[in-house]
N, C-alpha and C positions, 0 to 999 in steps of 0.2 A: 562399498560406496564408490563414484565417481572418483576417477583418477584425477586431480588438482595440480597446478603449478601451484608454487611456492606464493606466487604475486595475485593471484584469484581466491585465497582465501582468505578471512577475515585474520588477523593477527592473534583472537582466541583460536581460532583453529589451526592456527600456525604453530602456535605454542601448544598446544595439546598432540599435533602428532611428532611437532620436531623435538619433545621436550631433552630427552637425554642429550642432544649435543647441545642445546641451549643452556642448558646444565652446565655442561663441561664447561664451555665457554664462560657462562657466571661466575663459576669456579675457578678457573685460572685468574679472570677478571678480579676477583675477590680479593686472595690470594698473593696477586702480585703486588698488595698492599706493602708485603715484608721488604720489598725493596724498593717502595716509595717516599716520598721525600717527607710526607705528613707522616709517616709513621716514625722514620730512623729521628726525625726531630723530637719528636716525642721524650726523646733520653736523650736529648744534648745537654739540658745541666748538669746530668748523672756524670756523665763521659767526660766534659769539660772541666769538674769538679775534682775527677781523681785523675785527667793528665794534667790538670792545671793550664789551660788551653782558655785563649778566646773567644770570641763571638767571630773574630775576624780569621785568628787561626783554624778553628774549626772548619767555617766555610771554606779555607785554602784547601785542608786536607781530602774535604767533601768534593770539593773543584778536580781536584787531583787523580781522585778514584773513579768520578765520573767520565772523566774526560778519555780516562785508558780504557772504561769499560766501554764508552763510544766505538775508539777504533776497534776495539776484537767484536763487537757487535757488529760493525761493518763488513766481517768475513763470517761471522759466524752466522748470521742473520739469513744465509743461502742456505743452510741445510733447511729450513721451510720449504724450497723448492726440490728438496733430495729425498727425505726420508718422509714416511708416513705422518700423520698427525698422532697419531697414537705412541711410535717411537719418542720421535722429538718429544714429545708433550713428559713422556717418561723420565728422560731421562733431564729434563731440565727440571723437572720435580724433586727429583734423588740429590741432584746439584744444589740445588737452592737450600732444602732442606739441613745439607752438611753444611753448605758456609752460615745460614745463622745458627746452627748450633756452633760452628766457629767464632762466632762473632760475642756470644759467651764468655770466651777467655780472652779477648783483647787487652792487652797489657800496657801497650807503649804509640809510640806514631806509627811506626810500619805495621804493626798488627790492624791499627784504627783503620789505614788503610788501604787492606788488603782486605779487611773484612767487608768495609764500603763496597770495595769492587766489586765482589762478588757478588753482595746484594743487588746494586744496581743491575749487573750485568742479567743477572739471571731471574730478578726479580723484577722490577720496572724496565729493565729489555726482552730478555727472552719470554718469560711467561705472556708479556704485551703482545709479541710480535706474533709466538708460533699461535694463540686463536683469534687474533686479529686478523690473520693473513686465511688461517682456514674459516673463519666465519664467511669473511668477504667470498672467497672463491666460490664455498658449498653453499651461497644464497646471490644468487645475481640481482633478479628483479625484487627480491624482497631482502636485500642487503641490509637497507636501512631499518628494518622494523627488525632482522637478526642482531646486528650491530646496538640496538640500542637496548632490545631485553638480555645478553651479555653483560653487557657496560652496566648494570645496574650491580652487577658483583663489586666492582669498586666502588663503586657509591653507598652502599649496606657499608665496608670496609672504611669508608673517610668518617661514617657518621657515627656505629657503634666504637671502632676501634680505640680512637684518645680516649673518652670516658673509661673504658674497659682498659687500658692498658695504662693512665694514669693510676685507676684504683690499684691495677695490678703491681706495678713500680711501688709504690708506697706501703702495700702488704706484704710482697715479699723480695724485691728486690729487682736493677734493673737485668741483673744477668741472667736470675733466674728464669724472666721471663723467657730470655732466649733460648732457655733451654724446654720451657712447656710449648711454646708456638708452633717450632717447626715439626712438631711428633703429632699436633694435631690438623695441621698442615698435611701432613703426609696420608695418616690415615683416612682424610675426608677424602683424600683422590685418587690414591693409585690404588684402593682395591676396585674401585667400578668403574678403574680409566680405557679396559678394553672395552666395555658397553657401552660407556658414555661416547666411545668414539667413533663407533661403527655407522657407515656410511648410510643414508633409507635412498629408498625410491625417490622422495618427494626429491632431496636434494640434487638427482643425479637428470630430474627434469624441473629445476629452479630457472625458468623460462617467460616469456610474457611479461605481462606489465602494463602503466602507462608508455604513451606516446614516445614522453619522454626519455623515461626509464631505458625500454625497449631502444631505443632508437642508437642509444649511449654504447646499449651492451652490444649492439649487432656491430657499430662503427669503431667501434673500439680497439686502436692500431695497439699491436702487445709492445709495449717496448722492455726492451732490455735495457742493464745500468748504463749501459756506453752511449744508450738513445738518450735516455733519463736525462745525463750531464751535458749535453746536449743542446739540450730544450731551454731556450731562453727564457722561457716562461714560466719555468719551473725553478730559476733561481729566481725571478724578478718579483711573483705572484705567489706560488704552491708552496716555496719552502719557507720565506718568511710566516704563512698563514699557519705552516707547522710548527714551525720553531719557536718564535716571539710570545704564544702565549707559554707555553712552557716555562720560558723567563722567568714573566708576572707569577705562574701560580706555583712554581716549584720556591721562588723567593720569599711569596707570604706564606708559605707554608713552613719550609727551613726555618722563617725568622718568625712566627705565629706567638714563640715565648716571648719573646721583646715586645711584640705588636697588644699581646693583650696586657703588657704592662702598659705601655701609653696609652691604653684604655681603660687602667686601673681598674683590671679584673684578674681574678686568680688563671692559674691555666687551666684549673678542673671548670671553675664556671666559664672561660669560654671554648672549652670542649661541649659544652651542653648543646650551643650555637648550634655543634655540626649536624643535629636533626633538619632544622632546616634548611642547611644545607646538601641534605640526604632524600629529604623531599623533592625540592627544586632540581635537584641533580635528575633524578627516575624522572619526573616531570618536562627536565629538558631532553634526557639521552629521546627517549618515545615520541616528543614535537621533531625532535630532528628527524628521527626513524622514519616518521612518513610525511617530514617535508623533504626526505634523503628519495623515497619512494615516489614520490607525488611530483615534484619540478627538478629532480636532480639535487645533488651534493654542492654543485658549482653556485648554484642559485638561491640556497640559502643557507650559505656560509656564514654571511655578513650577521646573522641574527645573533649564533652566540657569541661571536668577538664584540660587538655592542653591549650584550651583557655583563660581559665581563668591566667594559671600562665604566659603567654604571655604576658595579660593584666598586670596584677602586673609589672613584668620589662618592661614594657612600661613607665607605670609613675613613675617606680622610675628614669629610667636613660635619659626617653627624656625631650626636652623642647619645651615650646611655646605649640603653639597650635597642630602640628602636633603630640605633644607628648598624649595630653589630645585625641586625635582623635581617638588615638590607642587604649589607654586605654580605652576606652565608646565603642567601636566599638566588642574591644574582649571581653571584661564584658560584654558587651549585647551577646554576640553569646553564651558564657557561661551562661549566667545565663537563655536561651530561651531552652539552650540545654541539661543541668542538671535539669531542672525543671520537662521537659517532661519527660526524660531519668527518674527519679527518681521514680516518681508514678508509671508508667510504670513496672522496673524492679519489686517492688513490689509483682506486681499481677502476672509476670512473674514469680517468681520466688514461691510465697509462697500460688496463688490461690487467688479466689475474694469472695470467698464463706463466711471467715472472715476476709476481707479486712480492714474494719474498724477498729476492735480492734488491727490489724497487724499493721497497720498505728498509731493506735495509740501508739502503744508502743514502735516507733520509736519517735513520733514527741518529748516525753520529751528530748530524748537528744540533738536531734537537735537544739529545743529551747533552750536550755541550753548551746549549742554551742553557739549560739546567744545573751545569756546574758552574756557569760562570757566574748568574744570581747570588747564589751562596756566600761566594767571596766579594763578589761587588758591593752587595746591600750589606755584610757584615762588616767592611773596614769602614765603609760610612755607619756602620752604629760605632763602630768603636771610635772614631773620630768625633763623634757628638750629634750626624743626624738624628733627626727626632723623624715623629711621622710624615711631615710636610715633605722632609726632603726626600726621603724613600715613596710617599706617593705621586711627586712631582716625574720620578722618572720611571716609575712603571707605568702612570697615565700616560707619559709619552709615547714611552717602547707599545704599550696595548693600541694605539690607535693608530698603528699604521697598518693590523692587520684588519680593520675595520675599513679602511682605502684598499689596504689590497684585494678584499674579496670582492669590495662593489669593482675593482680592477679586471678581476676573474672572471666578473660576470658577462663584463662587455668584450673582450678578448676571446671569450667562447662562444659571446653572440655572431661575432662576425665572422667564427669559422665557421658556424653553420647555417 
């Protein structure tokens, strides 16, 4: 057959020759579930229960582990740019895998965590970062359409997981669980992580494109971290558009058991929710993917930060079920569509050459977005807000990255 760029062919044929690293990619995407904020929530009443811990103390401790596993993500977050994808990928697998079977025997506050940290670190940071940063590199003009059949690993992960790990907590316990996950965790990836990583042709001429597309990847000055910090634009526009929603979605998720009490639903039926949520999610990651491809990352950012504040005054002001429908429906479109859109703009904007350490001197604040929700929205439950007040001020925080993208968009109109 004719030799193809990555951006000239249809995205079934994309996925038919590029499948094993699209795989891998799914798979870490998946995976990185274990140290995500909807998951470790999952077992806060269990955890809470037997240290005898708050809604508010919880979130400090969660704050706490998040925040440490920020900075060493900061320095650790370069080896993307050092070692193979296949290494790296390895050995954050073998890491992750031991801290939640660690996380098993958590006994006391410093156990709680130390266990956190390690989740977080290696699970919502490094498994995020190391095929985040290689998806972007090894697909240039068809980044967005790579980036978004990946990102679909998480989304399968938000929508089966609570169902499945509810039933499993209540069958046979919440520690046990910790001890079956990470074995089957292990076995899904590292026997076929040498094949799934190996480099093809297509990717080593991932070239061409739209206009736009093209025009981004040829112009595209490489910066390095000390350019990065630098960039005015990049604390005033880029990091807010990263950070802020993290906030919102790491906060309704942490506090999700509270949330479907003021909904007066159990937490098994509104995990059912997260189908449509899981829907809307694949449905949004693949609208970004080649609206990521089609007019650039920059230019339609603004779509899913809109969705999401949609979602927010969904469940604040509806009821029943149609109201919860809405809400899971736009949260997934957002959060399928900010995910892609996020990495994406990235490399778009600041080059893949040091993608890595770029990346990583975003994800501290992010993460640190994400721990501070936690504790913020928890001592306002333990103080007596109800839902008004917790959605009064994530509507807030959510709509300023809904100004900063249409911000982003004029900013990059008038350098070009």
């Amino acid at each position: 057959m004719p030799e193809h760029t990555a951006a000239q062919i249809p995205t079934a044929e994309l996925i038919r020759l590029e499948w094993r690293f699209l795989t891998y990619g799914a798979l870490m995407s998946f995976w990185s579930s274990i140290g995500q904020t909807f998951f470790i929530s999952l077992f806060s009443l269990e955890i809470r229960t037997e240290l005898s811990i708050s809604h508010g103390e919880f979130g400090g401790y969660y704050a706490i582990a998040t925040m440490v596993s920020a900075v060493t993500l900061f320095w650790l977050g370069k080896l993307a740019d050092k070692l193979t994808v296949f290494r790296l990928s390895l050995i954050t697998i073998i890491v992750l895998a031991i801290s939640a079977l660690f996380f098993s025997f958590i006994s006391g506050i410093l156990t709680l965590i130390g266990g956190i940290y390690l989740l977080r670190l290696f699970g919502q940071g490094m498994m995020t970062h190391v095929y985040s940063v290689a998806i972007a590199r090894r697909y240039k003009a068809a980044r967005g359409r790579a980036l978004a059949v990946t990102g679909i690993g998480i989304n399968i992960a938000e929508s089966i997981g609570p169902p499945i790990i509810v039933l499993m907590i209540a069958a046979i316990g919440w520690r046990q669980v910790w001890l079956i996950i990470p074995i089957i965790f292990f076995l899904s990836l590292v026997p076929f992580l040498s094949l799934l990583t190996k480099k093809t042709a297509l990717q080593e001429n991932s070239i061409g494109g739209s206009n736009n597309t093209q025009k981004l990847i040829t112009e595209a000055k490489e910066f390095k971290r000390e350019d990065l910090l630098k960039n005015a634009e990049f604390w005033v526009v880029i990091l807010p558009l990263i950070a802020l929603p993290s906030f919102t979605i790491t906060g309704i998720l942490f506090h999700q058991i509270f949330l479907a009490d003021t909904k007066l639903v159990t937490l098994f039926h509104w995990s059912k929710y997260y189908a449509f949520y899981a829907l809307t999610a694949i449905i949004g990651a693949f609208l970004s993917g080649f609206f990521i491809d089609w007019v650039s990352a920059r230019k339609s950012s603004f779509i899913g930060h809109s969705a999401l504040l949609i979602g927010l005054i969904s469940l604040w002001i509806g009821q029943g079920s149609l109201a919860l429908i809405l809400f899971f429906s736009f949260f997934g479109l957002a959060s399928g569509m900010i995910t892609s859109n996020t990495n994406a703009l990235l490399a778009e904007k600041y080059g893949t050459k040091w993608l890595g350490e770029i990346r990583a001197a975003t994800q501290p604040v992010t993460v640190a977005s994400s721990a501070i929700s936690p504790i913020l929205l928890g001592v306002m439950i333990d103080i007596g807000f109800g839902l008004t007040g917790l959605m009064v001020v994530l509507i807030i925080i959510s709509a300023y990255p809904v100004l900063a993208s249409i911000l982003n968009f004029n900013l990059f109109e008038r350098e070009t």
